[in-house]
C-alpha positions, 0 to 999 in steps of 0.5 A: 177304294181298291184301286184308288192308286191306280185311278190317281197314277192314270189321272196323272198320265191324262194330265201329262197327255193333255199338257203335251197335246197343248205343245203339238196343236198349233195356233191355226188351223192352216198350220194344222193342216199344212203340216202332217206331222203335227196332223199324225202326232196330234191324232196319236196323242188324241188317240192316247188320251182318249185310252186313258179316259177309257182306262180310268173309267173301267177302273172306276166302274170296277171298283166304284160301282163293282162291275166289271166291263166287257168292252169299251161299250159296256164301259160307257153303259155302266157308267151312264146307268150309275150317272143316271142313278146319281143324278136322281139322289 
């Protein structure tokens, strides 16, 4: 796998970004919502997180289905035609 380092480095990142988000998130939904800097930050972090699983997965349909996406809804069709194909094996 080519790209394999690279997959492992942004898997690493996802961790750390969903390790942090568990810091931000209050235990209530009151607290949520009566503070809107947790609000704000907790929005970007979902924000970063959900960057990473986009990254992770075009890095995967490149070098694991060796296709290469246009955009972030072509990542998501490659990856559900190649689920499909798996799930059937």
């Amino acid at each position: 796998m080519k790209n394999q380092q690279r997959i492992m480095t942004s898997l690493r990142f996802l961790q750390q970004y969903l390790d942090e988000i568990e810091q931000i998130v209050p235990a209530t939904y009151d607290e949520y919502m009566q503070s809107l800097i947790i609000r704000r930050s907790s929005e970007r972090q979902i924000q970063i997180i959900i960057e990473q699983v986009s990254d992770i997965c075009a890095l995967l349909c490149r070098d694991v289905f060796s296709k290469i996406p246009g955009d972030d809804a072509s990542i998501l069709d490659i990856l559900s035609e190649t689920w499909f194909i798996f799930r059937n094996v």
